[in-house]
C-alpha positions as CSV (number, residue, x, y, z in Angstrom):
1,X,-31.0,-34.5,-25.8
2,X,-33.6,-35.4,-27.8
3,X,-35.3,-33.6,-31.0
4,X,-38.4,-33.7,-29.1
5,X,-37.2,-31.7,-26.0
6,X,-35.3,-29.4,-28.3
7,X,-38.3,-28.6,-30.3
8,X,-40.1,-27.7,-27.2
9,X,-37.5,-25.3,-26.2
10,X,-37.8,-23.9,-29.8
11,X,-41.2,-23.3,-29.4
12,X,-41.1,-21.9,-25.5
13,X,-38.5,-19.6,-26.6
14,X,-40.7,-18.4,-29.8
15,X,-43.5,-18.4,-27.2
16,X,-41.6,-16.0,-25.0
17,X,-40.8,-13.7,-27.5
18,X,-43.9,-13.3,-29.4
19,X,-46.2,-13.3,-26.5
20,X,-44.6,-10.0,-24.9
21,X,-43.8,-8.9,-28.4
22,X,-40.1,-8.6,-27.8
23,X,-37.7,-8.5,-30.2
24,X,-34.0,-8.4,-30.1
25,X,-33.8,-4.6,-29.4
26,X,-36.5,-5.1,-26.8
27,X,-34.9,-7.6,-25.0
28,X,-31.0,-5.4,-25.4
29,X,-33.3,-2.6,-23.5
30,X,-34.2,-4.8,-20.9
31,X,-30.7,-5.8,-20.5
32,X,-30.8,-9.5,-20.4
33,X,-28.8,-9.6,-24.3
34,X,-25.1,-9.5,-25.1
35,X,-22.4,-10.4,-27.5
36,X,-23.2,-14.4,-27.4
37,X,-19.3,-15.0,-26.4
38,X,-19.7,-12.8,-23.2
39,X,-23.6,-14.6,-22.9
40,X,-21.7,-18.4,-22.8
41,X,-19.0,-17.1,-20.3
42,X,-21.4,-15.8,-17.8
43,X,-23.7,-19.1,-18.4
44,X,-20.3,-21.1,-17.8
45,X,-18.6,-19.2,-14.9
46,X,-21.6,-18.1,-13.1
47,X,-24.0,-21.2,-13.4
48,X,-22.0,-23.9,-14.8
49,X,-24.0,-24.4,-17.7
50,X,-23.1,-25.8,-20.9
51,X,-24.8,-26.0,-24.6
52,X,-27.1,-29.5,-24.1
53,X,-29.3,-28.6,-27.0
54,X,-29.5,-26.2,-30.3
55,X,-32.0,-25.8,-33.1
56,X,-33.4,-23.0,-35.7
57,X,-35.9,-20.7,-35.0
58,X,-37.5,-18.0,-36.9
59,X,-35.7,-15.3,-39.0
60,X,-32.4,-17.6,-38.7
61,X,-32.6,-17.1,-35.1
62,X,-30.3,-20.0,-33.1
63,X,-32.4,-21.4,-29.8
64,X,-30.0,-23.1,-27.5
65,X,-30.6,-24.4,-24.2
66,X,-27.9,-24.6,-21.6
67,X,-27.6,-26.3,-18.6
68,X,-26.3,-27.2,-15.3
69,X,-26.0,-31.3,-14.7
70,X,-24.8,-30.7,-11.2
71,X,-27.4,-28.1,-10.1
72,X,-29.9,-28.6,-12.8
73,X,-29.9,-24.9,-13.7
74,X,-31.2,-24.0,-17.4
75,X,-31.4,-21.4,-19.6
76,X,-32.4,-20.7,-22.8
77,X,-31.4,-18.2,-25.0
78,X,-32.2,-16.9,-28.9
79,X,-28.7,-15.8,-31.1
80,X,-30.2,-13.3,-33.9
81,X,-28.0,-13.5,-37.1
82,X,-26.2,-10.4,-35.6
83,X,-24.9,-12.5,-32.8
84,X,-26.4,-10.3,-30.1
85,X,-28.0,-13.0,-27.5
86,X,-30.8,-12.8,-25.4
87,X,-31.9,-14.9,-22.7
88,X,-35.9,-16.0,-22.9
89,X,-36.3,-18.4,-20.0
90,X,-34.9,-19.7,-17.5
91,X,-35.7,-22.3,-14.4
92,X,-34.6,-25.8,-12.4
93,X,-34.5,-29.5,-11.8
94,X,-33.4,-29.8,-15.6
95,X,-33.5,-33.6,-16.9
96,X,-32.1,-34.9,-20.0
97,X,-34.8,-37.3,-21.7
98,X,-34.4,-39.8,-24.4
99,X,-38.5,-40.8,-24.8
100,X,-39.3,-42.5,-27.7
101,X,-41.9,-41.3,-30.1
102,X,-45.1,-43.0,-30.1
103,X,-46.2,-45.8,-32.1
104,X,-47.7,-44.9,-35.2
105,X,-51.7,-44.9,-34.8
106,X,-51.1,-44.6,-31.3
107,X,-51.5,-40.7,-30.0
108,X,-50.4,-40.4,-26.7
């Protein structure tokens, strides 16, 4: 996976959560958070999904994005430092990229 896709599911995910003003207690209330452990099983068992990419978010928050190589389900989810999980988004057709950056001078 590369940085670049990772930091675009960084910012989705900080996208989700600030444009409906959600925050982890929010989300728990909504019922789409859990203990991360139970969050991973469900990911694994129910969808097949597995970790393809993590990175840092605000407030120490983990982003991850999992995902599905057989049925190219995804799903990305936000671990606060309390290890309660919440998912933020979630879709198809997931691809794995490796697109190199552009050339210097050169904005694509």
């Amino acid at each position: 996976m590369t940085r670049n896709f990772m930091m675009m599911g960084a910012l989705a995910a900080t996208a989700l959560l600030g444009a409906f003003g959600a925050t982890a207690a929010d989300a728990q209330q909504q019922r789409n958070c859990g203990p991360r452990d139970v969050v991973v099983t469900r990911l694994a068992e129910g969808y097949g999904e597995t970790r393809q990419s993590m990175g840092l978010g605000a407030n120490n928050a983990v982003i991850e994005v999992f995902a599905s190589e057989e049925t190219g389900s995804w799903t990305i989810t936000v671990t606060t430092p309390n290890g309660m999980t919440c998912l933020v988004a979630s879709g198809q057709a997931f691809e794995e990229l490796a697109e190199a950056l552009p050339a210097k001078g050169n904005d694509a």
